[in-house]
N, C-alpha and C positions, 0 to 999 in steps of 0.2 A: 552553363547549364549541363552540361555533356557530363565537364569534373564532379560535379555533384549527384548526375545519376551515378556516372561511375563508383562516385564515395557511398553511394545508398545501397547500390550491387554489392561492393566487395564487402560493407558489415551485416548485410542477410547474409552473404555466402560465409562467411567467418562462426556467424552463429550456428549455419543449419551444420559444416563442417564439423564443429564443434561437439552438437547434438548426437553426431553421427561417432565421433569417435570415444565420445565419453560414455555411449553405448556399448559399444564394441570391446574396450577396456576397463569398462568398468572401473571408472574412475568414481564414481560416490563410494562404492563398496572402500577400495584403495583406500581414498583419505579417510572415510570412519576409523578404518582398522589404524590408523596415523594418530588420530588422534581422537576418540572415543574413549578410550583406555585411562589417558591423563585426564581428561576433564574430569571422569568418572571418580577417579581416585581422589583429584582438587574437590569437588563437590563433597564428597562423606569427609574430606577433611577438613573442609569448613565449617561444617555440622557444629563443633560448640562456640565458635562464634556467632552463629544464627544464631542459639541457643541466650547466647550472653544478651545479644540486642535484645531476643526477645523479653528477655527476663524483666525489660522495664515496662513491660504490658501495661498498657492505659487506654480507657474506654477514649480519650481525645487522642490520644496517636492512632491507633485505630479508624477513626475519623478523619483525621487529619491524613494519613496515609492512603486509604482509601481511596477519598478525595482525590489529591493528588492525581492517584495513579487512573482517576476516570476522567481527571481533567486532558491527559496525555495521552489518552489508547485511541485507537483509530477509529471506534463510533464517534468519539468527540469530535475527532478532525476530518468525521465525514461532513457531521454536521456544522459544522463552524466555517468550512471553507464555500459553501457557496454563499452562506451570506458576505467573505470575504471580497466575493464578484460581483454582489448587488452591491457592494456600499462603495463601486470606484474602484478598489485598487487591483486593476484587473491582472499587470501582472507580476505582482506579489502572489495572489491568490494561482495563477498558472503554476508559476515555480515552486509554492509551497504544496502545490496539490503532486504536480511530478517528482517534486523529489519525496516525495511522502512514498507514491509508487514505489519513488526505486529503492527507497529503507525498506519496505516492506518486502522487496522480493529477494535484496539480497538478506537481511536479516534474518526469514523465514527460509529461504535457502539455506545458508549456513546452520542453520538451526536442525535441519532434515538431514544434511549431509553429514553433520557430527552426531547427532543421534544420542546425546548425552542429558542424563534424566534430571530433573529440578531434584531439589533439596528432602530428603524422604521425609514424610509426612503420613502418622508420627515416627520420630520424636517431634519434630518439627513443627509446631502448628503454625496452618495455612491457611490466610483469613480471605473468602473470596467473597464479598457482600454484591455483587451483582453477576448477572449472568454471563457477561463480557468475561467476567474473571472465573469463573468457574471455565469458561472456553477456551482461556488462556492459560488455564493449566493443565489442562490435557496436550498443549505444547510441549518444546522439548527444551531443554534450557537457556542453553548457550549458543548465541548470546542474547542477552536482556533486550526486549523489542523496545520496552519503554525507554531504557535508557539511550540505545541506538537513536532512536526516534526522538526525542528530547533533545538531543547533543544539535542535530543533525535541523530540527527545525525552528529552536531555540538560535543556535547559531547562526542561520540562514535570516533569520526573524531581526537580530543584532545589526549583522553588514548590510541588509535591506535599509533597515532607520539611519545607521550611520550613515550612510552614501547617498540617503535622502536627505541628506539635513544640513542645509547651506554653516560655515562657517563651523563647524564642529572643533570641538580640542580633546585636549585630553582626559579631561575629566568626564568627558561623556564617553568618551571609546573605555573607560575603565569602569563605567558606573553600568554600560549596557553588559559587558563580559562579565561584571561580577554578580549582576542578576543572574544567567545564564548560568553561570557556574553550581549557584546556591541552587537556581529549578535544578539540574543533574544531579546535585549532592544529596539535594532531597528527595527525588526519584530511587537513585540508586540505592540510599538509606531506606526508604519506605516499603521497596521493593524486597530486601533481605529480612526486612521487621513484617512484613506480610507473610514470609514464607515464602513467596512466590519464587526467588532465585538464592543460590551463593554467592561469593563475593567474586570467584571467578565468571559470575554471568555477566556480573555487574560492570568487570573490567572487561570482558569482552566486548560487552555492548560499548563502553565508554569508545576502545580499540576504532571498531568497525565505523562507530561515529563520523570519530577523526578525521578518519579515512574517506570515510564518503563525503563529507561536507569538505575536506580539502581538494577533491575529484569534481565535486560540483561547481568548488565556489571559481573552479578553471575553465567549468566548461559552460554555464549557464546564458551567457549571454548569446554566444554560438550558438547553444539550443533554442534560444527563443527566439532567436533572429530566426532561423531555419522554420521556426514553427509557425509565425507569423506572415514569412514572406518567400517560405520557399516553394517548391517546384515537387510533386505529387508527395505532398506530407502527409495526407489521409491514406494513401492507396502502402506508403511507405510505412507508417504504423500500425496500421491494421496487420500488414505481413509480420513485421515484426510482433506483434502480442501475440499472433496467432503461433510464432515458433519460438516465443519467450515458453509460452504454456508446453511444450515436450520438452525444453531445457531445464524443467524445475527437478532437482534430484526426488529422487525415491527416497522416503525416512525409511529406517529399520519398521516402524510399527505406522497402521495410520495415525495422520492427525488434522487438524483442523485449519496447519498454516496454509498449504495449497488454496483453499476455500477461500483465504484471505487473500493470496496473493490473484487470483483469479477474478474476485470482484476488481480491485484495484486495477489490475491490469485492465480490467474493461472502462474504467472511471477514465486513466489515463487516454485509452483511444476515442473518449467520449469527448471526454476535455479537448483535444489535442485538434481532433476533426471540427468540432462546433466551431472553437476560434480562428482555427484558418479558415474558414468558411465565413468569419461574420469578425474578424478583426477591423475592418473599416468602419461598420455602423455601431460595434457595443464596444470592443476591447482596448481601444488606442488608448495613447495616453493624454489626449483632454478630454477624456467623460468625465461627465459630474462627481466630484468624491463626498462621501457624508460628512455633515456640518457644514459644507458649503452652502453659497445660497442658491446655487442649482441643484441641489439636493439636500432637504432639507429631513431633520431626524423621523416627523411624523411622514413625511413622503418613502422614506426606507421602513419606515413601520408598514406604510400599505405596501412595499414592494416585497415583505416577506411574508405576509398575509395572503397574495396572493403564491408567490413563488414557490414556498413551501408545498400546500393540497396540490399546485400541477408537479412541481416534479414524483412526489408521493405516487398519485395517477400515473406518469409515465412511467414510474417502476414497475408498478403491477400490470400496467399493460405492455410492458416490454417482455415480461415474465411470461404473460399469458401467450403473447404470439411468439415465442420463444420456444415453450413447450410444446405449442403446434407445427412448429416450422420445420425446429431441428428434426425430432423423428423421424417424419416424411422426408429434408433432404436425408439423411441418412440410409433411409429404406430405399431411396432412389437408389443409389449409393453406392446398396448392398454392405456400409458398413455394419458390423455387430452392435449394437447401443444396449445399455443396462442403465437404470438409474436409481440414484441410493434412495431419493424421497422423493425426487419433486413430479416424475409421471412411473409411480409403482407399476402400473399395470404392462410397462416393458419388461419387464423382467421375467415374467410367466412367459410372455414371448418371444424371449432374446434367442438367436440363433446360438447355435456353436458352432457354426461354421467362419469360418474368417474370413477375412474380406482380402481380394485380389487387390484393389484400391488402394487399401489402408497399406498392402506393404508395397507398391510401387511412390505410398508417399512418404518412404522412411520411418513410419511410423512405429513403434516398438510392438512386435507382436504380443499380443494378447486375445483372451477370447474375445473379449466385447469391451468397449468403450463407455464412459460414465456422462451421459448425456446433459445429466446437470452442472459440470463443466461450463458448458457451450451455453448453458441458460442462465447459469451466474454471471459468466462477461457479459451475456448484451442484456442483460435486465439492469447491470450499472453500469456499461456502457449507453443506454437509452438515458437513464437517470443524467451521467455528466453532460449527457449531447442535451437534455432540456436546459440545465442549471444555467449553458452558455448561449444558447441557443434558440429555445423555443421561448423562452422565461424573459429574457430581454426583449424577445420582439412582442410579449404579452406587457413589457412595461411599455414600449414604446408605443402601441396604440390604446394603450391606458393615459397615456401622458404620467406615467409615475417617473 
């Protein structure tokens, strides 16, 4: 136990280090100026190749592309992974939900720290048919989130089934990678014929995939063992998300990845906390899985009938005591708070005075701090703490 708090001290202390010196030297600025320039110049030189794909314009590619890419974005795999918990497979649905996290913070990291613009539009037309995609193009380019994210859960989705499935050969280990292959090809394709990336976003995203899903698929069982059965793994992630959030680089201009990486961040410490808390009664691995006859299809019909209106409830009420809480610790505090929407009326009253606090906690000088921040994490941190937590123990005195 001793080696393992000591392994949990030395990677906070590695990260706040980190924090601190990438501060100091200004290391985002550094590698922009590294590499901003080349992307910059790859991207207008991709331009008539966009150009060419697009030229085969079709009201069903259009749709079909579309499609696609709302099947893969991360409203979809917010929604899709807790029903992934109610039907049984509880941990697939962990690993699928964290490594989603972690594509999304280094993804959108990368993406803030290279600071390199999507595809100009026009000439370019940029097809955004939902609001999702209108918000992801106010993002920065490279690399492609979709693609990343595709590679990355697509891949993880593959070696899960293979290594579930007694007696496999080779014709299944090639028939699951060449599905996997063709969802990326046609991401990455969909993704250029939208407008939405270049072809250097595309191979970035591909890149950064690789890479992470080769990183997970080394470290996954270590993490879930650890999360499952270790020794203070809530009081140990909560620090951690709390100094993931001053690790996320500064972009050149704002955008809307932070926003993203901050719900998720809070999904994860929801996720992460609920199950080490209630791994024995909901998450092991003999609970009932759907189409069993411990669980049968019309009994997960009422478990998401139910599940769905409370977790919905505990978002907005995690939002609402959120918005009253943080303020006031704050004001206790004495830190400065500002908020962009969600409690306007700080901002009339926001101090300019700084806060003694805020810089004995390393924290980057600035005048005031952006309170919706702190209300985005636990508004879906509350959200993943029900999907595991509150939600199972409403099926289990339902008998669902």
């Amino acid at each position: 136990m001793e080696t393992i708090d000591l392994w949990l001290m030395l990677s906070l202390s590695a990260l706040l280090s980190w924090i601190v010196v990438a501060k100091y030297f200004n290391v985002t600025q550094k590698l922009r100026s590294l590499t901003q320039p080349w992307v910059t110049r790859r991207v207008i030189a991709d331009t008539p190749l966009i150009l060419q794909i697009q030229s085969f314009q079709h009201c069903f590619l259009d749709a079909l592309f579309s499609g696609l890419s709302c099947v893969v974005s991360v409203p979809f795999y917010t929604a899709f992974l807790p029903l992934l918990f109610w039907s049984g497979h509880c941990k697939l649905a962990r690993q699928m939900t964290l490594l989603m996290a972690f594509c999304d913070y280094i993804g959108n990291a990368a993406k803030d720290v290279i600071s390199a613009p999507r595809p100009r539009s026009p000439p370019v037309r940029r097809i955004t048919a939902t609001e999702d995609e209108k918000e992801n193009a106010l993002e920065y380019g490279l690399p492609s989130s979709h693609t990343l994210n595709t590679v990355c859960l697509s891949g993880y989705l593959v070696h899960y089934v293979l290594n579930s499935t007694d007696n496999r050969d080779a014709t299944q280990v090639l028939a699951g990678v060449a599905v996997a292959c063709l969802l990326v090809g046609l991401i990455g394709l969909g993704r250029i014929y939208l407008g939405m990336h270049s072809v250097v976003d595309i191979l970035g995203g591909l890149v950064f995939g690789l890479l992470i899903l080769a990183f997970w698929l080394t470290i996954h069982e270590y993490l879930d063992s650890f999360i499952v059965s270790g020794q203070n793994v809530s009081s140990f992630w909560a620090a951690l998300s709390f100094l993931l959030l001053f690790a996320y680089p500064t972009p050149e201009l704002p955008t809307p990845s932070f926003e993203y990486h901050a719900a998720f961040n809070g999904v994860a410490l929801g996720i992460v906390s609920g199950v080490q808390q209630t791994f024995l009664q909901f998450h092991h691995e003999d609970v009932p899985r759907i189409f069993s006859p411990q669980l049968l299809f019309p009994v997960f019909i009422g478990r998401v009938l139910v599940g769905i209106p409370t977790i919905i409830s505990v978002k907005l009420c995690s939002k609402t005591l959120a918005k009253w809480i943080l303020p006031v610790v704050a004001n206790t505090l004495s830190i400065p708070i500002k908020s962009s929407s969600y409690v306007p009326q700080l901002n009339s009253s926001a101090s300019d005075k700084k806060s003694d606090a805020s810089q004995k906690m390393f924290l980057p000088s600035q005048d005031s701090y952006d309170v919706d921040t702190g209300i985005r994490f636990l508004q879906y941190a509350g959200l993943a703490w029900s999907v595991v937590d509150l939600v199972p123990s409403l099926f289990s005195l339902l008998r669902l």
